[in-house]
C-alpha positions in Angstrom: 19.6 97.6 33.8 18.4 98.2 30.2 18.6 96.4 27.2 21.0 96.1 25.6 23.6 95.6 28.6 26.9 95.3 25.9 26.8 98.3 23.2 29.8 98.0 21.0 28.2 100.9 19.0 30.1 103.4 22.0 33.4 102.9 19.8 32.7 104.0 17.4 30.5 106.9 18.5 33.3 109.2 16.3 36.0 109.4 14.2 38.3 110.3 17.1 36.9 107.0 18.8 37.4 105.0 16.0 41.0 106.1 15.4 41.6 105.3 19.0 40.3 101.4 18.8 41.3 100.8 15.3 43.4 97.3 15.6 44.9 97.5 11.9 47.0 100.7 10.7 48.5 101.4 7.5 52.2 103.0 7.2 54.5 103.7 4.3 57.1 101.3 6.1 54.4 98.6 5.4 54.5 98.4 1.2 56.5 97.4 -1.2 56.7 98.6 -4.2 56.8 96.2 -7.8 58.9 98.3 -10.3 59.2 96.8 -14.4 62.3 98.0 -15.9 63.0 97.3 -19.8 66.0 96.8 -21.7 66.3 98.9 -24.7 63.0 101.4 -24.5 64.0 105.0 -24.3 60.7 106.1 -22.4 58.7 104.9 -19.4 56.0 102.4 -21.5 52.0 102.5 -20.2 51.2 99.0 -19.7 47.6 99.3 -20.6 45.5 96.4 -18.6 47.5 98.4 -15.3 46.4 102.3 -15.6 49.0 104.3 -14.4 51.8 101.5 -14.0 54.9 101.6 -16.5 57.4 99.9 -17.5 60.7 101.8 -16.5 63.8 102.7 -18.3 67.2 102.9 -16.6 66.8 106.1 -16.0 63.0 106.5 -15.0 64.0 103.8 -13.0 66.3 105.6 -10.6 63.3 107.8 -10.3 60.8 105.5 -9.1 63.8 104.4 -6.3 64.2 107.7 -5.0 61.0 108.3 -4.8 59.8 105.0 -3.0 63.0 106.1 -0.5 62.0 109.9 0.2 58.2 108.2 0.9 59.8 106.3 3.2 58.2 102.7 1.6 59.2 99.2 2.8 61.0 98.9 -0.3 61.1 97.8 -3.9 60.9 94.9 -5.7 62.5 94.6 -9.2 61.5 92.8 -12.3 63.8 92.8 -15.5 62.6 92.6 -18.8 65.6 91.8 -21.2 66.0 92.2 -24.9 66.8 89.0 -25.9 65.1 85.5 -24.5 66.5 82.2 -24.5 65.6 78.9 -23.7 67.6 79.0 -20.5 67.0 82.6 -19.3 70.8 83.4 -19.9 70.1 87.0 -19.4 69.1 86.6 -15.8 73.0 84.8 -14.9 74.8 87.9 -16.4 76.1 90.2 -14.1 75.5 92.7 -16.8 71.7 92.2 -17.4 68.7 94.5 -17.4 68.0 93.5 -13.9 71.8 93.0 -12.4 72.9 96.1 -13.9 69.7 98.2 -12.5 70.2 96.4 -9.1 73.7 98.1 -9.1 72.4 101.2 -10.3 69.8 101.3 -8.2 71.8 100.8 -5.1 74.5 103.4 -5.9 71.5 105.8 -6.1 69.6 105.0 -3.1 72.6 103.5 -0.8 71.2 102.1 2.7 68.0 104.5 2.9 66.0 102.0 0.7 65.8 98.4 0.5 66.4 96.6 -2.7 64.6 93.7 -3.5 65.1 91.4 -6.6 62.7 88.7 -8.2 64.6 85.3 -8.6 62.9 83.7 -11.2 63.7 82.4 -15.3 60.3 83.5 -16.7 61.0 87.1 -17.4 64.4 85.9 -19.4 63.4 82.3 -20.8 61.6 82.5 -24.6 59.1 79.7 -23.4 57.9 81.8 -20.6 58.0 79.2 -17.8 60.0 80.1 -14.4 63.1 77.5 -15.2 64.2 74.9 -17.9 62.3 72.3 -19.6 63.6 68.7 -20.1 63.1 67.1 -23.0 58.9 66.5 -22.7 57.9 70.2 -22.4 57.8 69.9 -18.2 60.1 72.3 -15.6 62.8 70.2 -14.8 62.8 71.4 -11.5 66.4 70.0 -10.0 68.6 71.9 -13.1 66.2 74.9 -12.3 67.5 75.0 -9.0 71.2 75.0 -10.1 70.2 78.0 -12.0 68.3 79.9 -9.6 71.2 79.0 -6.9 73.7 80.9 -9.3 71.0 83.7 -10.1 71.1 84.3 -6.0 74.5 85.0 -5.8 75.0 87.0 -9.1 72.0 89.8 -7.4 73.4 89.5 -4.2 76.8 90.7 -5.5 75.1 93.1 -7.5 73.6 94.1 -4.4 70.1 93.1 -3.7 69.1 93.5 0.1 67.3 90.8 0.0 66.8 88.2 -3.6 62.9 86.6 -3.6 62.6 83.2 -5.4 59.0 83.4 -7.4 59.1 80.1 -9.2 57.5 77.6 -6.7 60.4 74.6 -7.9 61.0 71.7 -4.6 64.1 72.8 -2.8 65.0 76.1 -4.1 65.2 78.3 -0.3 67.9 75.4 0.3 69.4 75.4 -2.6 69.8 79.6 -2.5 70.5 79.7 0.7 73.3 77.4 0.6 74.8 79.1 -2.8 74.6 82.9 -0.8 76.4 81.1 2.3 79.1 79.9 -0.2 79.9 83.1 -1.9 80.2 85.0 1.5 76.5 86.5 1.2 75.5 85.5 4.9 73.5 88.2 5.4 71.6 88.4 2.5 67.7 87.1 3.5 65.6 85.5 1.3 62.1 86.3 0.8 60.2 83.2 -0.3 56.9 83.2 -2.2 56.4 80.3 -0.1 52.6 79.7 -0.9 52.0 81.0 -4.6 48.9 79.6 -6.4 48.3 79.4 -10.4 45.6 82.1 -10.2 43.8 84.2 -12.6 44.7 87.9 -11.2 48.4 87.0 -12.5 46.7 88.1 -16.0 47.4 91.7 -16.6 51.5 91.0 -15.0 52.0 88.9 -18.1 51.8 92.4 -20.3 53.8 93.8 -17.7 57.1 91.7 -18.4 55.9 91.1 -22.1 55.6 87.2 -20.5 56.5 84.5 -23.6 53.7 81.2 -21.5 52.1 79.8 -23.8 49.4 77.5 -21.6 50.0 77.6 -18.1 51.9 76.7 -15.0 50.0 74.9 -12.5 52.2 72.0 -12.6 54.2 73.7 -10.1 52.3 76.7 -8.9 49.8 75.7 -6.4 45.7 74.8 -7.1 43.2 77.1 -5.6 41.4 74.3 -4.4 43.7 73.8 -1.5 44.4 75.2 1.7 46.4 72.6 3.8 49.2 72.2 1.1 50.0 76.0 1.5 51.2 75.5 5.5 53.1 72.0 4.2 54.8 74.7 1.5 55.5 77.8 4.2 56.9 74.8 6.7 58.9 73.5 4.3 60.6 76.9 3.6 61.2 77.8 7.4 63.0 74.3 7.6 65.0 75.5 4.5 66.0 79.0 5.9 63.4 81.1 4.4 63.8 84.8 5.9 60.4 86.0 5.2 57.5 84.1 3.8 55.0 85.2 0.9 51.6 84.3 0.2 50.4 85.0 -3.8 47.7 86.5 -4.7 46.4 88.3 -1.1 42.9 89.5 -1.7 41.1 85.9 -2.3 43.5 84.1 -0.8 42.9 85.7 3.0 42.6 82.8 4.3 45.7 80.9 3.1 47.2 84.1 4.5 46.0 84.3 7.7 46.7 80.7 8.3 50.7 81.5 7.4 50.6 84.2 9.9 49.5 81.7 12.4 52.3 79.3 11.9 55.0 81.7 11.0 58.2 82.7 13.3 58.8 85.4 10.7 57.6 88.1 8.8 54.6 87.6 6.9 54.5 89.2 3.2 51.7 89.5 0.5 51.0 90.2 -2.9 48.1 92.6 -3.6 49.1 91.6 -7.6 48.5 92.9 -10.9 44.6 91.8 -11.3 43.7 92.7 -7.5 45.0 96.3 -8.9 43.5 96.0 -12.6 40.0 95.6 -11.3 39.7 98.2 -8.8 41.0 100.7 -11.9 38.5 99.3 -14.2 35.6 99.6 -11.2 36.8 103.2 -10.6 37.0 104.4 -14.4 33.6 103.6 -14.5 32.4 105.1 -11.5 31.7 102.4 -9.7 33.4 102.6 -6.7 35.1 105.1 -4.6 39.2 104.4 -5.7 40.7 106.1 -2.7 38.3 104.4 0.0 38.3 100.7 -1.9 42.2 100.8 -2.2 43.0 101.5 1.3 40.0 98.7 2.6 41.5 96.2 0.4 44.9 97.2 1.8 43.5 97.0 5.2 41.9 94.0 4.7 45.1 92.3 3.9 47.2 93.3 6.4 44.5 92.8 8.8 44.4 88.9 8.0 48.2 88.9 8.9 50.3 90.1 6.6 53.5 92.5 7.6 54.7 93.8 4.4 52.1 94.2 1.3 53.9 93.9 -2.2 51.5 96.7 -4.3 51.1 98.5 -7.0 49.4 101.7 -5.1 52.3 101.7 -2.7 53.8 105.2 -3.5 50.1 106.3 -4.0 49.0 105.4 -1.0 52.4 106.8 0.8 51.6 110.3 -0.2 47.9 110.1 1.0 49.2 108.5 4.5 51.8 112.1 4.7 48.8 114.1 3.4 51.5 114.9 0.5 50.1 116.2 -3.1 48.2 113.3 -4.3 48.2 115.0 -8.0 50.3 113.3 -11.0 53.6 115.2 -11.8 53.1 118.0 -14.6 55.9 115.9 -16.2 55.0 113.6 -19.0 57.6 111.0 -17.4 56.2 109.2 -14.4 58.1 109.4 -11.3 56.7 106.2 -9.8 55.3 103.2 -10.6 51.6 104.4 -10.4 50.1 108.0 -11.2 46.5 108.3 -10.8 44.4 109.0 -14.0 41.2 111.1 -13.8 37.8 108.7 -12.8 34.8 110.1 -12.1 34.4 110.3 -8.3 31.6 108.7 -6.4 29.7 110.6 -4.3 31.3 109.5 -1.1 34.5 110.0 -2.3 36.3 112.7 -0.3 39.0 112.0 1.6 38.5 110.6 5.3 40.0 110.8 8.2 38.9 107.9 10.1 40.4 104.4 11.7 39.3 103.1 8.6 41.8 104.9 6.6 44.3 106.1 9.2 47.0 108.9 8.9 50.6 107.3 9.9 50.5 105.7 13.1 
């Protein structure tokens, strides 16, 4: 017999082989799609440290949803940015809001074909920034948060989210929602829980994106970096609560908090590819550095291959079109029909499109 007896190399011989063997394939049905609509702007607004990501109005909005639907994406997850702030995030409790409102609107124009998604937090809509109320020393008072975000739940629901996401890390608040949806007849609204969300850095360029009021920080309730074990005591608790679905925040440095969930989880797995994973491999492309197409579907890949079902990004309509083989071109139109067109970068050398198990067509 000659040496070597195993050669692995066989598989992947050709692209065909490759394809064949590849253990991890992307699909539209896999992304969800962040959208940023604004109260009160009269066209879709670039938000600069995010090339090619806008802020919506109502009406670009409906845009954005029709597209993600006719792609034939996971979903879409909405963010409201309101015109006026308070300490209390009143804006988020009225069923006439920037974000309740363009739930509604959203669902009349999309119907069943698309799910809705809606962020349940109080830092887009509170003037301090943080993601509920303070007491009376400048700290979340977590227990009147969750009376808030319990109400919040329902008001979206009967807008009609598909499915309501709590984003602000307080003790108790899957309970707490789950129990105020039950209540109001919303059985069958789920809740997607960022169950294990850490106080990171890549969070930088999303504080542009919903004009964010923080002044300082929030790692008294998000979680530290440093820690890996507290993330699984955070997913459990959610699954004990009634969590739906479970999130892990940021994904790309945080693959292994991620593929730990999807270890312990009984249910769907989701992750945030967020808005500094995104900002970085725009600024790497713009200067040449990288090839954009290949690097955003590895880091794609990458994430889903360490567990995750659904992937919350930025490139999700992007990356849709390049999985149908559709026009991968901006629009001629000045307005953008989704949340991401793709400026002109110099292209790498290697950067023609592949066809290979790396970067698979729809499976």
């Amino acid at each position: 017999m000659s040496f070597p007896a195993q050669r692995p190399r066989r598989l992947r011989r050709s692209p065909a082989l490759r394809r064949l063997v590849a253990e991890t394939r992307l699909h539209p049905a896999d992304f969800i799609l962040p959208l940023f609509v604004r109260e009160g702007i009269d066209a879709p607004a670039p938000i600069s440290s995010m090339p090619g990501v806008f802020q919506h109005t109502e009406t670009s909005l409906l845009d954005a949803a029709e597209e993600a639907r006719d792609l034939g994406l996971g979903g879409i997850m909405l963010f409201g940015i309101p015109a006026q702030r308070d300490a209390h995030g009143s804006a988020g409790l009225d069923p006439q809001g920037i974000l309740n409102r363009s739930i509604r609107a959203v669902k009349e124009r999309v119907g069943d074909d698309l799910l809705v998604m809606s962020d349940l937090c109080l830092d887009e809509f509170t003037d301090h920034g943080h993601c509920g109320v303070l007491d009376g020393t400048g700290s979340v008072d977590n227990d009147r948060t969750l009376e808030i975000y319990a109400q919040m739940g329902v008001v979206q629901a009967e807008a009609g989210a598909d499915v309501v996401a709590p984003s602000g890390m307080m003790d108790g608040q899957v309970a707490v929602i789950r129990q105020a949806l039950d209540d109001a007849g919303h059985h069958n609204v789920p809740i997607l829980a960022y169950a294990a969300k850490y106080a990171s850095a890549f969070y930088g360029p999303f504080r542009e994106a919903v004009d964010s009021q923080l002044s300082g920080d929030r790692r008294q309730y998000q979680m530290d970096a440093t820690n890996r074990t507290e993330a699984l005591r955070e997913v459990e608790l959610d699954l004990s609560e009634g969590a739906d679905m479970v999130m892990v925040k940021p994904a790309s440095a945080y693959l292994d908090i991620l593929s730990d969930v999807a270890q312990i989880s009984d249910v769907p797995v989701a992750a945030y590819q967020v808005s500094g994973e995104y900002a970085m491999i725009e600024a790497a492309a713009a200067n040449g550095w990288v090839d954009r197409r290949a690097v955003v579907l590895e880091s794609l890949i990458a994430i889903r291959r360490a567990g995750a079902t659904n992937v919350l990004t930025y490139y999700a309509a992007e990356v849709a079109r390049w999985l149908q083989n559709k026009d991968t071109t901006a629009p001629s139109s000045s307005a953008p029909h989704s949340s991401v067109e793709q400026p002109e970068y110099p292209r790498t050398a290697d950067s023609q499109p592949q066809d290979d198990a790396g970067y698979p067509p729809v499976s």
